[in-house]
C-alpha positions as CSV (number, residue, x, y, z in Angstrom):
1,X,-20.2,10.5,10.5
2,X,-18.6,12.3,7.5
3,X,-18.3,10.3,4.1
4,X,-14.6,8.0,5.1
5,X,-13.9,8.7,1.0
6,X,-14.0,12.3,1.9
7,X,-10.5,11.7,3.1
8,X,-9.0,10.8,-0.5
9,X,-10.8,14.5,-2.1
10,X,-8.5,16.7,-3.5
11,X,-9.2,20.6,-2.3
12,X,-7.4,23.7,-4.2
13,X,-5.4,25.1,-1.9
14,X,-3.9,28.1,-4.2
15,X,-5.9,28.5,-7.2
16,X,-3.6,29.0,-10.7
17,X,-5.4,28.7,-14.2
18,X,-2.9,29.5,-17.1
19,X,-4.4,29.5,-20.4
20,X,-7.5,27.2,-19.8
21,X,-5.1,25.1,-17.5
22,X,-5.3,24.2,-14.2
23,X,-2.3,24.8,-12.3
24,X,-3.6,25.2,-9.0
25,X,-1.5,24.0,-6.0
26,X,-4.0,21.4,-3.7
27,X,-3.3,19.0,-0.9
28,X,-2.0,16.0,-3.0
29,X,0.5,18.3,-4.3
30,X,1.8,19.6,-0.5
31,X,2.0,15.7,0.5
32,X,3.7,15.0,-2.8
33,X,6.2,18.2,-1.9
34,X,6.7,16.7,1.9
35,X,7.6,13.9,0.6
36,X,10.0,14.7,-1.4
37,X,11.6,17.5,0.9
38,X,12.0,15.0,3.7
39,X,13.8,12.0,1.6
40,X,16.1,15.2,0.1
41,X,16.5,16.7,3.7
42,X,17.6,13.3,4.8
43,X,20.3,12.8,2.2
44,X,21.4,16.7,2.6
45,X,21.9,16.5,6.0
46,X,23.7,13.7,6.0
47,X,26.2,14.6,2.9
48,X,26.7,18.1,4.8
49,X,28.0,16.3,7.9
50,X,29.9,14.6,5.9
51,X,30.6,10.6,6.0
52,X,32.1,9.5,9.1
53,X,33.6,6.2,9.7
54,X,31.2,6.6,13.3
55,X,28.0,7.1,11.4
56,X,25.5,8.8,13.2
57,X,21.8,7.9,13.5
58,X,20.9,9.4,10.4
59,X,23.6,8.5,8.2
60,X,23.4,4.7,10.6
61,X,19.6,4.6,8.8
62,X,20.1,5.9,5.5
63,X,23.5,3.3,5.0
64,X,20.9,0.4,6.2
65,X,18.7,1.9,3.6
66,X,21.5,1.9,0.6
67,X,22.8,-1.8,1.3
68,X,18.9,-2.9,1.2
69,X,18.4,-1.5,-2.1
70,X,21.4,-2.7,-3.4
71,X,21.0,-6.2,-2.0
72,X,17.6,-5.9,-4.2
73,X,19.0,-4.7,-7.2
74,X,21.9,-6.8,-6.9
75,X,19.6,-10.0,-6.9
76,X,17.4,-9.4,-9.8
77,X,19.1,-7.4,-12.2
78,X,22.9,-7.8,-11.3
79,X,25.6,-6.6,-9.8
80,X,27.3,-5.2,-12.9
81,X,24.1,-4.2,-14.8
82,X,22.3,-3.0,-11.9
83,X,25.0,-0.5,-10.4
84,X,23.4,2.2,-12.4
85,X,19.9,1.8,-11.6
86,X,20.6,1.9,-7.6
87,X,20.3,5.5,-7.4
88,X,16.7,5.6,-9.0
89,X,15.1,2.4,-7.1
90,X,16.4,3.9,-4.4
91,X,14.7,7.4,-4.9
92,X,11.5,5.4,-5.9
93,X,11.8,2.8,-3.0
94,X,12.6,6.4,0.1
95,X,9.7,8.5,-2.1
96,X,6.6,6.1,-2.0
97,X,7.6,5.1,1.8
98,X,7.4,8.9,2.3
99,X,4.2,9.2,0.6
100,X,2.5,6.3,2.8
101,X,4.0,7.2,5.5
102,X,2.8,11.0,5.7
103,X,-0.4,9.6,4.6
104,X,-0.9,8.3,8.2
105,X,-1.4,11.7,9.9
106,X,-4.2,12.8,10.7
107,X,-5.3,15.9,8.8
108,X,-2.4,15.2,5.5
109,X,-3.3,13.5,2.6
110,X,-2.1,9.7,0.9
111,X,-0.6,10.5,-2.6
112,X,-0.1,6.8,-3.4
113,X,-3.8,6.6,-2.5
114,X,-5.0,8.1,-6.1
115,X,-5.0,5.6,-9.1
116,X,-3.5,8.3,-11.2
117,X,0.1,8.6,-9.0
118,X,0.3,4.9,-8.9
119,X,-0.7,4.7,-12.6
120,X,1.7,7.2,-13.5
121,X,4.6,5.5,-11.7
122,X,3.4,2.0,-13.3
123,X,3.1,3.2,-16.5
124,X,6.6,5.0,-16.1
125,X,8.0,2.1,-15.3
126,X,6.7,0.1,-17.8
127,X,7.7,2.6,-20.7
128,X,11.5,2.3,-19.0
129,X,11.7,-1.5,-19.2
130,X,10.6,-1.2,-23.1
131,X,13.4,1.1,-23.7
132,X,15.8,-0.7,-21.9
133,X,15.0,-3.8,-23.6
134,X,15.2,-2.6,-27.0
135,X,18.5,-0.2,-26.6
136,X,20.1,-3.7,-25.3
137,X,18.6,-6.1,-27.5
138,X,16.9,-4.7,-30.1
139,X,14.2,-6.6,-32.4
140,X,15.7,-9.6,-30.0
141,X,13.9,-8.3,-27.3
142,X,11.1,-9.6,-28.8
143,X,12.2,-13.3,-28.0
144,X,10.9,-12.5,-24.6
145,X,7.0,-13.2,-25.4
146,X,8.6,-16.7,-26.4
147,X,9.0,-19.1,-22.9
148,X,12.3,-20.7,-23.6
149,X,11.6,-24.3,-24.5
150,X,8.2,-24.1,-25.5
151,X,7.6,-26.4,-28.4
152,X,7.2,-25.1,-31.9
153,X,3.6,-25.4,-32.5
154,X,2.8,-23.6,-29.3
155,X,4.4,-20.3,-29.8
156,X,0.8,-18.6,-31.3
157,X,-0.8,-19.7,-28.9
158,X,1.3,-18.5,-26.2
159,X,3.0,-15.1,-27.9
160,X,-1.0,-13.3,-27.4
161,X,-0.8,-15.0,-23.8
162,X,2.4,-13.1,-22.9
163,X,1.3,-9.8,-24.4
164,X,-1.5,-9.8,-22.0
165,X,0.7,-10.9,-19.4
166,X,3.4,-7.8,-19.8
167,X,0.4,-5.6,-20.4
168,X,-1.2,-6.2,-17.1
169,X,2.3,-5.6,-15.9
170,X,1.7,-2.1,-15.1
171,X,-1.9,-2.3,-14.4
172,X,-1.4,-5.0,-11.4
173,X,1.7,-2.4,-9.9
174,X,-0.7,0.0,-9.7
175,X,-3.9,-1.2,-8.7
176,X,-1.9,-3.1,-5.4
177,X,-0.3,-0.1,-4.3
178,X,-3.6,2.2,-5.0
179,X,-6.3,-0.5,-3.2
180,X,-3.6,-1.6,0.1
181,X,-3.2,1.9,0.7
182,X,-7.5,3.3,-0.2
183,X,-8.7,0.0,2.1
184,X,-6.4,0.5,4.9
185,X,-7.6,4.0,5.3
186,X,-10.7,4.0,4.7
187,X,-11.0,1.1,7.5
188,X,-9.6,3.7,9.7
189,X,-11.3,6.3,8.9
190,X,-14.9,4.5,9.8
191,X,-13.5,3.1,12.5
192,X,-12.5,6.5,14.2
193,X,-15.5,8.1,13.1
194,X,-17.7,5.0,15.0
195,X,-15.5,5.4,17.8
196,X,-16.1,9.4,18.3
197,X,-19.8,8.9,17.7
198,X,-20.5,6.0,19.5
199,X,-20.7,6.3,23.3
200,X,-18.1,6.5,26.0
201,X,-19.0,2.7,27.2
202,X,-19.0,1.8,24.0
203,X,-16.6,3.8,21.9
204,X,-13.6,2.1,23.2
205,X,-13.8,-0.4,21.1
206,X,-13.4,0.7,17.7
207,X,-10.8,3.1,19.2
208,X,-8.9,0.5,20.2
209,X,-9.4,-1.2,16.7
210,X,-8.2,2.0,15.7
211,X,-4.7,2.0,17.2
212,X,-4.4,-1.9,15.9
213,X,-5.1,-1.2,12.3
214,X,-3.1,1.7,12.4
215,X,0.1,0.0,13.6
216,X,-1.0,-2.2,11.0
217,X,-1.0,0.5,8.4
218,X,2.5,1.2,9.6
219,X,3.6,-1.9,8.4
220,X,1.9,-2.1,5.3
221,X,3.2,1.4,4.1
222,X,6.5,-0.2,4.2
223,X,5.3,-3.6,2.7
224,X,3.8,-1.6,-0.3
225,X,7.0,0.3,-1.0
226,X,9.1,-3.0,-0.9
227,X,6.8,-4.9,-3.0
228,X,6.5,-2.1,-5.7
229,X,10.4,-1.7,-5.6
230,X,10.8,-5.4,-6.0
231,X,8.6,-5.4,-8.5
232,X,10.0,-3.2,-10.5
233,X,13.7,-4.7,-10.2
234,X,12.3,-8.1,-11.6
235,X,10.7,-6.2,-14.6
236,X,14.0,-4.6,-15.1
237,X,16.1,-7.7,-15.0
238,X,13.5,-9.2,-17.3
239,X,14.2,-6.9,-19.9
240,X,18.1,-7.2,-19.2
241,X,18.2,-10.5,-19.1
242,X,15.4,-12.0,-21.0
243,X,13.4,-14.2,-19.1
């Protein structure tokens, strides 16, 4: 049986150095590129129908989509303050379900399986919540590394305490989404290989293990998008709101 990390390699598919950098196109890129062209084909399709009052199935899905992000964004950041930010937890919400998603079939590759994506999106989102604290409160945003109603004498001992906390902020969004997503496919990755080396008598039963844990996998791809999207409405309406 192969090594199951083998799985999560990136291979050069086009090779493309430019000045000493490397450019080249590989399979996290293509999945990263699917991904992307199905949530746009989605949207595309549907806008070039155009809107009926007797939606469709597509435009039936992506409405039920829409409402569910705004019901989140609505919640923790507001409905006047959040309006704006619908459009992007959307996109981030439809593009990391994509990315799990097409990480399920056999022979593609998980994006959102590489510490660096989820990293990237973490620390992203991180740098956005700064800047919108700032722009709306400025030096006030501060006041949010101070519990309201702490006492007095407590406040150095618990500003160092919420630094750490904001700082492992980031780290903690992308470490769940990297490990959930590694784990589960690794699992099913040994699990198939046992299953095509292991006897016909015998090999059954981590095939069958096999079709649970992917069903399984299913549901977490869509339990890791919601959680990360959540996540990142809460540290949005933190920095709105101040608490």
């Amino acid at each position: 049986m192969e090594n199951p990390i083998h799985h999560f390699e990136v291979h050069t598919i086009i090779p493309i150095h430019i000045g000493g950098l490397d450019l080249s196109i590989n399979n996290a890129i293509v999945a990263m590129w699917v991904g992307l062209a199905l949530v746009s084909c989605m949207f595309l399709l549907s806008v070039r129908r155009g809107l009926s009052p007797v939606p469709d199935k597509l435009q039936s899905v992506l409405e039920i989509v829409v409402e569910f992000v705004q019901a989140l964004v609505y919640e923790f950041i507001g409905k006047e303050e959040g309006r704006k930010y619908v459009p992007f937890i959307g996109s981030l919400f439809l593009f990391i379900l994509a990315c799990n998603l097409i990480g399920l079939i056999p022979g593609s590759y998980t994006i959102t399986s590489q510490l660096v994506v989820t990293g990237g999106f973490a620390i992203g989102i991180f740098i956005m919540t700064l800047v919108i604290g700032f722009s709306k409160h400025g030096l006030h945003f501060l006041g949010i590394l101070v519990p309201p109603g702490i006492p007095k004498i407590l406040i150095p001992l618990m500003i160092p305490i919420e630094i750490i906390s904001m700082v492992a902020r980031p780290i903690s969004l992308a470490v769940r989404l990297f490990a959930n997503m590694t784990a589960g496919h690794t699992i099913l990755y040994v699990l198939f290989g046992l299953a095509m080396s292991a006897s016909l008598m015998v090999g059954w039963l981590p095939f069958g293990f096999t079709i649970v844990i992917n069903g399984l996998e299913i549901a977490i791809a869509f339990i890791q998008a919601y959680i990360f999207t959540i996540l990142t409405c809460v540290y949005i309406g933190d920095a709105i709101h101040l608490h």
